[in-house]
Every structure is written in C-alpha cells, then in structure tokens.
C-alpha angles and dihedrals in degrees: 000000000000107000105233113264094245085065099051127102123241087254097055086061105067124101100264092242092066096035083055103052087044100055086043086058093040087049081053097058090047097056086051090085109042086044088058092045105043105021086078097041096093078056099048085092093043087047089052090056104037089051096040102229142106135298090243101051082050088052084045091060079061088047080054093057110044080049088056090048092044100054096024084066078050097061105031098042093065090044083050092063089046118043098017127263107276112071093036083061097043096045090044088051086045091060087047094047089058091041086056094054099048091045078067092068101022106144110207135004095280095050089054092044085047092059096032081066099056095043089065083052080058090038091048091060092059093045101044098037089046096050086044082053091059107044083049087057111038137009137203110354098359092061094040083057095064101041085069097054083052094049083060096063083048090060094039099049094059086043092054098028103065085043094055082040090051091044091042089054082054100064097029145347130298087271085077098067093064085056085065091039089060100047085053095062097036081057091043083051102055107035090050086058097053095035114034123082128216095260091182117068129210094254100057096051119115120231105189098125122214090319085055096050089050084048094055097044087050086056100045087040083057098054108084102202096053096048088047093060101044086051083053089044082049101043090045093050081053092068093046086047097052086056090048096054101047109025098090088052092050104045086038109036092025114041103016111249127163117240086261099047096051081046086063098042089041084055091045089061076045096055094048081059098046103053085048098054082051103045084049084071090064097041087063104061094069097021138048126252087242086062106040085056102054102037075058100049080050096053096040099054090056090048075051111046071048092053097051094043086055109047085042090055094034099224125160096018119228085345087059097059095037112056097048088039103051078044094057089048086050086051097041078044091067103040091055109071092038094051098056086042090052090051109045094040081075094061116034093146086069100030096153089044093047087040088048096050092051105052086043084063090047104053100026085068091038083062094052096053098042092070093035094068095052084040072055095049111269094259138113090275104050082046087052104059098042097062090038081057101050092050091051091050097052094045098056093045084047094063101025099042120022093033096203090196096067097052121106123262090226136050125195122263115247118276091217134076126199123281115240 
C-alpha cells in the first residue's frame, strides 16, 4: 500500500532516476573513508620496514586518520548548515586530494602521520556532508533504509580496498597505493560536482556564527538520547576499528599469512557486515530501528565475550578467532545504520552539526582503539578485548542511557527539499 503523499520525504518524492544517481554519489562518499583507512593496511608491515620504525608508530598513521576524520566532521558539519553542502565537500575532497600526493613521497613515519591526518579532514567532508544529505532527504525508516544501502558501500569498500592494497604491493611499493588513492578522490570529486544537488536551501541554513554553532553543540550535547546513540554508533565503530587495526598484525605476523591471503579473511569480516546491513532493510519492515539495535548490541557482546575466551585459551585455532569474530562485525553490521538514523531523526534543523557530532564520536573513538590494541600487544587477544570492550560499552549505554524502549515509534519528516 502506497503511503499517502503528505506523509512522504523529500526524498520519496523524487522521480526514482534522480533519486537513484544521488544515493549512488552519496554511497561514493561513503566509501571515501573507509578507502583511505583500509586500502594501506596489507602495507602497514611493508611501511614498518621501508621507514624503519615500529609497528606502533605505523598503527599510529591510522590513529591519524581516524583524528583527521573526527575533528574534520567537527569543522565542516557546522559550515554545512550554514553555507550549503556543496563547497564545504569539494573543498574537503580537495584537501584530501593534496594529502594523498604528497603520502607518495613522504620521507619518514611523521611526515606520513602528518598527511594521513589531513586526509581524514578530506575524508570528514564526504562523510558529514553525505549523512546531512540524507537526513535532508528521508527520516525514520526511510532514512534507516538507506543507511543500510549505505552500510553496504562501508562493507564493500574493506573488502575491495586491502585487495587493491595487496594488487597494488605486487606491481610497486606502498607508495603506490596512495597513486590510486589519489585517482579515487580525483573521481569522487568530480562525479559529486556534476551529480549532486544543493539539498540545503538557502532558507534553512542556519547563520549563528561561531556563537551559533556553540550554541548548537551545547543543545545536541544536552539531549540525552541523542548523546546516548551516537556513544553506541562510537563504541560500536571501536570494535570495527580494533579489527581494523590489528587484523592485518595478527593474520600476517601471527599466523602467517601472505598480503593476498589476509585481503580474503579481512572481506570475509566484510561480508558478515555486509549481509547484516542488508538484511537490516528487511527487519525493518516488521520491527523498529530501536529494536533492531538493541536485539544486535545483545547478540554482539556475547559473539564477543566468545570472541575474547577463545582467543585467551587458544581453542579452535584460526577457526576459533574467526567465526566469533566475523559474527561481532554482522552484529555491529546491524546497530550501525539504526543508531545514526535514531540520532539524526531528533535534529533535523541542524542536520550537518547532529551528523558532525556523531562521526566525531565515531571516529574519535575509533582513534583511541586502533593504538590500544598494539599499547595491548598486537595479538588475538589484545584484539580481543578490545572489541569485547567496545561491544560492552555500547550495550550498557544502549539500555541505561539511550532507553530504546522509551523512544517513539515515529520522527518528523524534514522540513527542506532539494535545491535545483
């Protein structure tokens, strides 16, 4: 049954050709963080060794990016509400575009942590202005939706990234993977110019200023709720991040593997995700995204607490970590699109600045459990309990904070329409 067109998003309404090429650019800018961050980690062992330096100075470039991404959301979401969405993106890509360049002739480890930070500021732009589109676009399960098809993009791209990574090590250096880094963004760049609309018209921005945009953080950091999500959105990227981070050390280094065969095990943790994002779409045709989320947090702190016994006793091998572990990333897989729905469905006037608080919070958290699993010692069971850990945290902020089953059933629809 056709819902009534009162009750449609802006998005909804558009004729399904256009709606279809922008959610394709907005899946592309997606895909432009998790590119930067995984497409280098088969050469995080070949970095450590060309630059002469430690594992963890080389884990601490990916600390770099996810800081750059963090505070980068922080910067270009308020800008967003204020000036529109398109010049704040291209010039964000623009940054990342230069950062990429000069990774290909970085000297020594600083200089590449350096740039890899400002690559996530690049980075930052595609991801904040693409999660504001969409909350200018669709609400509640619309937007959770297509989340979800987003989500999608988010598991392919680590699946396709290390394996360009491990194809691109075969031909050159590690230098070479920020060459293809470079032609991505270039592409991203370009596509998002000629496709994407201003979804933000000039009327619904917002023109505090710098006093307005304190005062807007002040106002989302009031709202427990929605702080409560975007901690579960953040704790549950920490476990994601803490697989990211040392994956590549313990299949490697620990159990031996070559560059191609760790590119295969890292997409089968991807695919888990994947097929949870997707599956998502169906749940929630019969359940709520409050639901959804926490029946997931539940499920993935037990894959977890399985996770970290068995990587302490050492049972089952390589079997033992994978199979809990691939299970914790499907569950993580199916909180994370709900969660950022959840959120931003409560402030749709500031949509840039509620969308840049929470992938600060992401990936801010994301920065601080990448290093602690090599400050752990880059093994299974440092990896372990960090994910275990992230999965507690969010579960318990899930229930005692964010009390999902208090939360209407219903958000408002967005009060803006595309630009033309």
């Amino acid at each position: 049954m056709t819902p009534p067109v009162d009750d449609l998003s802006p998005g909804e309404l558009l004729p399904a050709g256009r709606r279809f090429r922008i959610v394709l650019v907005l899946g592309l800018l997606t895909a432009l963080g998790p590119l930067t961050i995984d497409m280098y980690l088969p050469s995080l062992p070949a970095i450590t060794t060309d630059l002469q330096t430690s594992a963890a100075a080389v884990q601490l470039t990916l600390t770099g990016t996810l800081v750059g991404l963090a505070f980068g959301q922080l910067l270009v979401g308020p800008l967003s509400d204020a000036f529109g969405r398109r010049w704040p993106l291209l010039a964000g890509i623009a940054v990342h575009i230069l950062a990429s360049v000069f990774c290909v002739i970085a000297p020594n480890v600083a200089v590449l942590g350096a740039l890899r930070v400002l690559q996530g500021l690049g980075a930052a732009a595609a991801a904040v202005v693409a999660m504001a589109m969409v909350r200018d676009l669709f609400t509640d399960n619309a937007a959770a939706r297509l989340f979800s098809r987003l989500m999608l993009v988010v598991g392919v791209a680590p699946i396709l990234a290390p394996t360009v990574g491990g194809l691109v090590l075969n031909w050159t250096s590690w230098r070479g993977v920020f060459v293809v880094l470079t032609v991505v963004a270039v592409t991203i760049s370009a596509v998002s110019a000629l496709v994407l609309p201003e979804t933000l018209p000039p009327a619904a921005r917002r023109s505090g200023g710098v006093r307005g945009t304190v005062r807007d953080y002040g106002r989302l950091l009031t709202d427990r709720v929605y702080v409560g999500l975007i901690l579960v959105a953040g704790l549950a990227m920490a476990a994601l991040f803490a697989y990211v981070s040392g994956s590549s050390y313990v299949f490697q280094d620990g159990y031996g593997m070559s560059e191609q065969q760790f590119a295969l095990v890292f997409a089968g943790g991807a695919v888990g995700l994947i097929g949870a994002t997707q599956f998502n779409v169906r749940l929630l045709r019969r359940w709520s995204p409050q639901q959804i989320m926490s029946a997931a947090l539940v499920a993935g702190l037990v894959f977890g607490l399985a996770f970290l016994i068995l990587a302490i006793t050492g049972v089952g091998g390589l079997i033992g970590v994978l199979i809990p572990l691939w299970l914790v990333l499907a569950m993580v897989g199916l909180a994370m699109p709900n969660a950022p729905a959840l959120a931003l469905s409560r402030h749709g006037e500031a949509a840039g600045t509620a969308a840049a608080l929470l992938g600060a919070v992401q990936f801010g958290v994301g920065a601080l459990a990448a290093p602690l699993v090599g400050v752990l010692g880059v093994g299974e069971v440092a990896m372990a309990v960090v994910v275990f850990g992230g999965m507690l945290s969010a579960t318990l902020v899930c229930f005692l904070v964010v009390q999902p089953h208090r939360l209407p059933a219903h958000q408002p629809a967005p009060a803006v329409a595309v630009a033309h």
